[in-house]
ZADO-1210 file (C-alpha; in nm, 4 decimals, padded with zeros to 6 digits):
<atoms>
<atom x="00.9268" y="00.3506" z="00.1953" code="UNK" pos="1"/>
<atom x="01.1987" y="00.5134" z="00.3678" code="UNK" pos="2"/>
<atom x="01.0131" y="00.8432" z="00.4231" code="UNK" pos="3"/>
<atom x="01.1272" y="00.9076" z="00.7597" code="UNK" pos="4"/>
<atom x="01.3797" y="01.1772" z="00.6098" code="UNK" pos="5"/>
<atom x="01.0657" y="01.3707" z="00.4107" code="UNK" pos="6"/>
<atom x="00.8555" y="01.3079" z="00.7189" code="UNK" pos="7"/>
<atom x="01.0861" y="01.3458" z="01.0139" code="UNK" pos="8"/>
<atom x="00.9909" y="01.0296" z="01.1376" code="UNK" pos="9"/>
<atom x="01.2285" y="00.7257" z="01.2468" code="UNK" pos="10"/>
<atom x="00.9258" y="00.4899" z="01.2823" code="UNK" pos="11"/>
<atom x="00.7920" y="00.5015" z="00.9370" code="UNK" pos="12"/>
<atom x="00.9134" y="00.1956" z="00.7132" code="UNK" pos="13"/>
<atom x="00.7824" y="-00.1550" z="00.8103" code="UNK" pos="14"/>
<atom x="00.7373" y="-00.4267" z="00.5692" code="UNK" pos="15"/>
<atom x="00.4273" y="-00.6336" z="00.4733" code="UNK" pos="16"/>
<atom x="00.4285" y="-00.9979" z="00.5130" code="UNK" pos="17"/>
<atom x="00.3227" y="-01.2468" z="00.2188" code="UNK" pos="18"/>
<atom x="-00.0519" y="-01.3365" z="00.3762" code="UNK" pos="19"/>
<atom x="-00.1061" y="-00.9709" z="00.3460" code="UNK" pos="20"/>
<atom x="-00.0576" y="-00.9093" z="-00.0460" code="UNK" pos="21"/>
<atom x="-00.2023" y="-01.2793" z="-00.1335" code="UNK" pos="22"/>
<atom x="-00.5734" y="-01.1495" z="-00.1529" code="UNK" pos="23"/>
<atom x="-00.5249" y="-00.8893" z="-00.3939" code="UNK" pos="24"/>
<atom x="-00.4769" y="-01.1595" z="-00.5938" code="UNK" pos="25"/>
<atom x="-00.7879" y="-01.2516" z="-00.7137" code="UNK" pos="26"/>
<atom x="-00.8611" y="-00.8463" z="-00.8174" code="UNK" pos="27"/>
<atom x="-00.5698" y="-00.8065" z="-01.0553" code="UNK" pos="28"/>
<atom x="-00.5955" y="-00.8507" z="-01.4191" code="UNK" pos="29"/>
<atom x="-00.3512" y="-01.1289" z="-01.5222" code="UNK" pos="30"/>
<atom x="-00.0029" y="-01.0071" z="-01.6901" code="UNK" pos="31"/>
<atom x="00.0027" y="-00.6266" z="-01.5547" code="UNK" pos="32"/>
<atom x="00.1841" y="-00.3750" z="-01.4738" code="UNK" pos="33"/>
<atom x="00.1859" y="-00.2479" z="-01.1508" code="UNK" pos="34"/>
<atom x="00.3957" y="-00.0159" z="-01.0302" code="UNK" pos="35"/>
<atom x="00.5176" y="-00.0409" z="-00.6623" code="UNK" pos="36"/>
<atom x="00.6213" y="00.3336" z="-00.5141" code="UNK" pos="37"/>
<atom x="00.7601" y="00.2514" z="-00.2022" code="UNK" pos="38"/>
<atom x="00.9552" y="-00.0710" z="-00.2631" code="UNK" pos="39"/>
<atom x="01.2516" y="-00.1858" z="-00.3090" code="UNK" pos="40"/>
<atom x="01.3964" y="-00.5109" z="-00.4740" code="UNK" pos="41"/>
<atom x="01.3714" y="-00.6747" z="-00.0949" code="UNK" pos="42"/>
<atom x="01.0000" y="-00.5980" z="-00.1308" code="UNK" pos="43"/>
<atom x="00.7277" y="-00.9075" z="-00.0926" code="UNK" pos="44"/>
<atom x="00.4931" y="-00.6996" z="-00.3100" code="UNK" pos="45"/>
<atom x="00.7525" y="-00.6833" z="-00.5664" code="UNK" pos="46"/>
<atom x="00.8521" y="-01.0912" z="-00.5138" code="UNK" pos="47"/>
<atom x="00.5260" y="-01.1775" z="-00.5046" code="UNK" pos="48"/>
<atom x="00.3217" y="-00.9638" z="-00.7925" code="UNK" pos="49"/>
<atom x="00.6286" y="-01.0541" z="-01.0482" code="UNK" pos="50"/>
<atom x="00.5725" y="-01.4038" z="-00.9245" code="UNK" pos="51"/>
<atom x="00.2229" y="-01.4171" z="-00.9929" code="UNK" pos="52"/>
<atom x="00.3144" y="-01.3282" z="-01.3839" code="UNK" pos="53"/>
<atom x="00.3103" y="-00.9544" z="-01.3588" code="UNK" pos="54"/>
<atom x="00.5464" y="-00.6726" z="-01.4900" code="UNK" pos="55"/>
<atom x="00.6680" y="-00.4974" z="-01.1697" code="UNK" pos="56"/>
<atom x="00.8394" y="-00.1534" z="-01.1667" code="UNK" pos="57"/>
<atom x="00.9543" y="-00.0458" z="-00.8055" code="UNK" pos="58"/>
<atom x="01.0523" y="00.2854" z="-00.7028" code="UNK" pos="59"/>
<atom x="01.1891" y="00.4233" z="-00.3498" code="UNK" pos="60"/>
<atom x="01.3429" y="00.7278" z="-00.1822" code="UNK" pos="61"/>
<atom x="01.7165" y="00.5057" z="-00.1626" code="UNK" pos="62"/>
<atom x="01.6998" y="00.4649" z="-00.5087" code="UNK" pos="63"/>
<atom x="01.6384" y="00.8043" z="-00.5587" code="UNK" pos="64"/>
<atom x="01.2875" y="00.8082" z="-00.6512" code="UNK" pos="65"/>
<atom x="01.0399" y="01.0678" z="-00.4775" code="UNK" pos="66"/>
<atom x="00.6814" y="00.9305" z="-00.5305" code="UNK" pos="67"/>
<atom x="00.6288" y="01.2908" z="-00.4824" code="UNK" pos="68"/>
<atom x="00.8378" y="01.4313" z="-00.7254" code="UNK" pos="69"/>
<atom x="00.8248" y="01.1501" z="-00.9958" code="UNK" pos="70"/>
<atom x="00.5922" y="01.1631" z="-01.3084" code="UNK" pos="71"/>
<atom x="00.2816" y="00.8679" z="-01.2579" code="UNK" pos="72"/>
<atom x="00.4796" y="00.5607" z="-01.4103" code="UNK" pos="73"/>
<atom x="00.2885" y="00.3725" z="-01.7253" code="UNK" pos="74"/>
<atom x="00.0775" y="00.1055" z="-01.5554" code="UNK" pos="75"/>
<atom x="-00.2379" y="-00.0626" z="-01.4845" code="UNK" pos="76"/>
<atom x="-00.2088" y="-00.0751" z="-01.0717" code="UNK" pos="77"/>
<atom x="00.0120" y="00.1155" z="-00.8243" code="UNK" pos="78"/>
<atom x="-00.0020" y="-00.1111" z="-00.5026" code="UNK" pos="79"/>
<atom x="00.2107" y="-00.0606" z="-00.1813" code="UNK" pos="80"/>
<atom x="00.2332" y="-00.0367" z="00.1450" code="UNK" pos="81"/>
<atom x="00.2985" y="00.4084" z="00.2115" code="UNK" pos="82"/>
<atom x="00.4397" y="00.6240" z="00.4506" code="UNK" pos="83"/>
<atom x="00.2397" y="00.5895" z="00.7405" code="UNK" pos="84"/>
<atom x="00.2734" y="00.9745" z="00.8425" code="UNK" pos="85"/>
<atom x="00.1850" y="01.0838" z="00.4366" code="UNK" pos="86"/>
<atom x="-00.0982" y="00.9089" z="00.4080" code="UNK" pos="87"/>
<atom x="-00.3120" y="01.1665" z="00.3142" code="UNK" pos="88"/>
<atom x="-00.0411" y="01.3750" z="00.0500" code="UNK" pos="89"/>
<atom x="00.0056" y="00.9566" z="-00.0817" code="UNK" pos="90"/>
<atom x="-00.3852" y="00.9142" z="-00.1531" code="UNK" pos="91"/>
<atom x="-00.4102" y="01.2696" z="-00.2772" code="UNK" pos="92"/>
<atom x="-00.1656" y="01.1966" z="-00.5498" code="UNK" pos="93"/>
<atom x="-00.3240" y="00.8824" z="-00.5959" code="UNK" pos="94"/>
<atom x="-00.6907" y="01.0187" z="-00.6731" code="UNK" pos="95"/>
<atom x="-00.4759" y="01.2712" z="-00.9192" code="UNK" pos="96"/>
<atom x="-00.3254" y="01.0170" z="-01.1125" code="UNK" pos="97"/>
<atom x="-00.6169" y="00.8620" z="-01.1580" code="UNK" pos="98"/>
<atom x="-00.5117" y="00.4434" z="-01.1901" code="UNK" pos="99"/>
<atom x="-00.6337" y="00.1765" z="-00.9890" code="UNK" pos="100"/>
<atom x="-00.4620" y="00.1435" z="-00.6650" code="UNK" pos="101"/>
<atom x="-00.4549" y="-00.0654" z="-00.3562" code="UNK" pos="102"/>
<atom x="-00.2629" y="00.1517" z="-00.0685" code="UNK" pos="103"/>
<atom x="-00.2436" y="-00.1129" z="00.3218" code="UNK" pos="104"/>
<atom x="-00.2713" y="00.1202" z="00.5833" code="UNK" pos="105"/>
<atom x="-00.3666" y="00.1674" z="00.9623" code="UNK" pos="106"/>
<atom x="-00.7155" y="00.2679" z="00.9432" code="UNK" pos="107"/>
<atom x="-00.6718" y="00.4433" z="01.2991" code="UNK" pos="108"/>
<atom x="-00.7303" y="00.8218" z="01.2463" code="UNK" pos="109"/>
<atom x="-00.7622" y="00.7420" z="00.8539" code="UNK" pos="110"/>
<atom x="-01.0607" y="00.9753" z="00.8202" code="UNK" pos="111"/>
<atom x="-01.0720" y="01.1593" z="01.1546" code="UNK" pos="112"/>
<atom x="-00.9051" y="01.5106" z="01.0099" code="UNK" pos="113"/>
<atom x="-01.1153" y="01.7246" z="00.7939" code="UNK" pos="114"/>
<atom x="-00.8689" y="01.7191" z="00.5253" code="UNK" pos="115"/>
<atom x="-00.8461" y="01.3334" z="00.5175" code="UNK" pos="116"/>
<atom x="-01.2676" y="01.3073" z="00.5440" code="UNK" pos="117"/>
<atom x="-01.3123" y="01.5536" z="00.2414" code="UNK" pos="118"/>
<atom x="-01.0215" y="01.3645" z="00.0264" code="UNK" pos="119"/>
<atom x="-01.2649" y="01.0840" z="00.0571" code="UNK" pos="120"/>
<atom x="-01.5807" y="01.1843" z="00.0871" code="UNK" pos="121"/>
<atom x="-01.5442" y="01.3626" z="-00.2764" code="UNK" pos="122"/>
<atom x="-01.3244" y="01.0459" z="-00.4543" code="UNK" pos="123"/>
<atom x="-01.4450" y="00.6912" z="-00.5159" code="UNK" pos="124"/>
<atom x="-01.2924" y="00.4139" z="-00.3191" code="UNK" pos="125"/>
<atom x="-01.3196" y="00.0536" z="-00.1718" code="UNK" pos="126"/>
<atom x="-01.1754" y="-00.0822" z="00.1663" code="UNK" pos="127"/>
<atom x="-01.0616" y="-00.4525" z="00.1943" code="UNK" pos="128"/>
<atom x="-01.1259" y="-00.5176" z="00.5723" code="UNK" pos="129"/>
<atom x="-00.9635" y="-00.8185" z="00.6913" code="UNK" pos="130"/>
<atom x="-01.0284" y="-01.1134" z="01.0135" code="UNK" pos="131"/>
<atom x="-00.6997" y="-01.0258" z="01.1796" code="UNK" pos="132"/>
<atom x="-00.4636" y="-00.7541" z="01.1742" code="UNK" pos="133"/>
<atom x="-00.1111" y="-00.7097" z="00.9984" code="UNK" pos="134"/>
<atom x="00.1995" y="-00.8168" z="01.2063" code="UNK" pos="135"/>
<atom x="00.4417" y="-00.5995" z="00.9610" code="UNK" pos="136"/>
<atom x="00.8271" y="-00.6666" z="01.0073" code="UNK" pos="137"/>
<atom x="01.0882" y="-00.4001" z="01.0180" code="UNK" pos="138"/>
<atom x="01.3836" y="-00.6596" z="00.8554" code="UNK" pos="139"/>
<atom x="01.3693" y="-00.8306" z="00.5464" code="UNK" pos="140"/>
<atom x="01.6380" y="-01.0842" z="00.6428" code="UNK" pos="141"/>
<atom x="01.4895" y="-01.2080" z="00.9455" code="UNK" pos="142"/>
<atom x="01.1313" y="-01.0934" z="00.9229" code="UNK" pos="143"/>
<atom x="01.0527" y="-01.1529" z="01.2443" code="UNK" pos="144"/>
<atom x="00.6818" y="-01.0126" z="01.2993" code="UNK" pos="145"/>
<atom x="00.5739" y="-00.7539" z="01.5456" code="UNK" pos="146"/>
<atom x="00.3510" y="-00.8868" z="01.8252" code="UNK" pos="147"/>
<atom x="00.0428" y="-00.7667" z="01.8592" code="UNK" pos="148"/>
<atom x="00.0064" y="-00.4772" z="01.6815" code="UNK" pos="149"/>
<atom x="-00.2099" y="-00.1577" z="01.8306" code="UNK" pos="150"/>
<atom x="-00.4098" y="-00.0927" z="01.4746" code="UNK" pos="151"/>
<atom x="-00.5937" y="-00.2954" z="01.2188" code="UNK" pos="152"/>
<atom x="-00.5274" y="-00.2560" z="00.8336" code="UNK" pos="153"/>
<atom x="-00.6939" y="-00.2089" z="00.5303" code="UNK" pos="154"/>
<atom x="-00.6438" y="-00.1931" z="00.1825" code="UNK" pos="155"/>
<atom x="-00.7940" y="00.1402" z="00.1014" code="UNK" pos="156"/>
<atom x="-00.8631" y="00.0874" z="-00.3025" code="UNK" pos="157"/>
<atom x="-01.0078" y="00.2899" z="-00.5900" code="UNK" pos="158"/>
<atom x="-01.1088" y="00.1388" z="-00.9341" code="UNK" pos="159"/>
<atom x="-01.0119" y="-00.2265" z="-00.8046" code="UNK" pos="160"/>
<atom x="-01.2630" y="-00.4196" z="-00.5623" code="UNK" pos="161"/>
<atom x="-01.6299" y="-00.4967" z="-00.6855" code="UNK" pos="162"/>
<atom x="-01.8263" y="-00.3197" z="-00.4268" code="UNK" pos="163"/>
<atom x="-01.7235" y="-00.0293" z="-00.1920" code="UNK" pos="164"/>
<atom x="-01.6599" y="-00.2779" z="00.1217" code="UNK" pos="165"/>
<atom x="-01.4629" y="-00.6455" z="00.0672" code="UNK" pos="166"/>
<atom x="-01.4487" y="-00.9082" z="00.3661" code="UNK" pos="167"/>
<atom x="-01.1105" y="-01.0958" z="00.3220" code="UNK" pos="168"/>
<atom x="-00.9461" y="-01.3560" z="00.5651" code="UNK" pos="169"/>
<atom x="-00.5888" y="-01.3764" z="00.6343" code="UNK" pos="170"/>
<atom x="-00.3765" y="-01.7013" z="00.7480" code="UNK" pos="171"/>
<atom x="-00.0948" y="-01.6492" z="00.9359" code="UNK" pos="172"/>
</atoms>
């Protein structure tokens, strides 16, 4: 999402590469609707999910759509990749609305403020961990990947994964 005008940040959108959505897979409900907040059409959550048989609806800031702002969309999932610097506000919303989600984020400082620690200490959630971490491109066009990134990801989930903590492996 292009948040970097909400959050005053120029290093906030980066893109999620294919081998990174792929094992959600297995957790979605054929033919659903999942609703993609922080996506455009370039999206590989959008490509992929509609590929895979599902209804997609995406929403961003450049097509003037304020996950903030907007009513919760009709739909069985919202999955993304959000705001890195709104994490928190994102999975408060989230817990609010209520759906099943899946939300890839850094998991450094993910619970280290108070605020963040009671949002999920008091709300039910599962983390898919993975074997290697998330080279995330900043250019759909090229997608070139970022080298070695400093963090790991998860998919921080609620209502989606069988048990609180899911082992997945990636392929590059």
């Amino acid at each position: 999402m292009k948040m970097d005008i909400v959050a005053g940040s120029q290093n906030d959108e980066f893109y999620t590469p294919s081998y990174a959505i792929e094992p959600l897979y297995e957790f979605i409900k054929p033919n659903s609707t999942i609703w993609c907040p922080f996506d455009t059409n370039n999206s590989l959550f959008v490509k992929l999910l509609i590929n895979q048989g599902h209804k997609v609806i995406n929403t961003h800031l450049e097509t003037g759509h304020n996950f903030f702002e907007v009513e919760p969309l009709e739909c069985n999932y919202i999955i993304s990749n959000p705001p890195y610097s709104l994490k928190y506000e994102v999975f408060a919303k989230l817990f609010k609305i209520g759906k099943p989600f899946a939300m890839l984020v850094g998991v450094v400082g993910l619970f280290e403020s108070q605020k963040r620690f009671n949002l999920f200490k008091d709300n039910e959630f599962e983390v898919m961990y993975f074997n290697k971490r998330i080279s995330y491109f900043k250019n759909y066009d090229e997608q070139k990947a970022s080298l070695n990134p400093p963090f790991s990801s998860v998919y921080i989930t609620s209502k989606l994964l069988p048990k609180q903590i899911v082992f997945k492996e990636i392929y590059k």
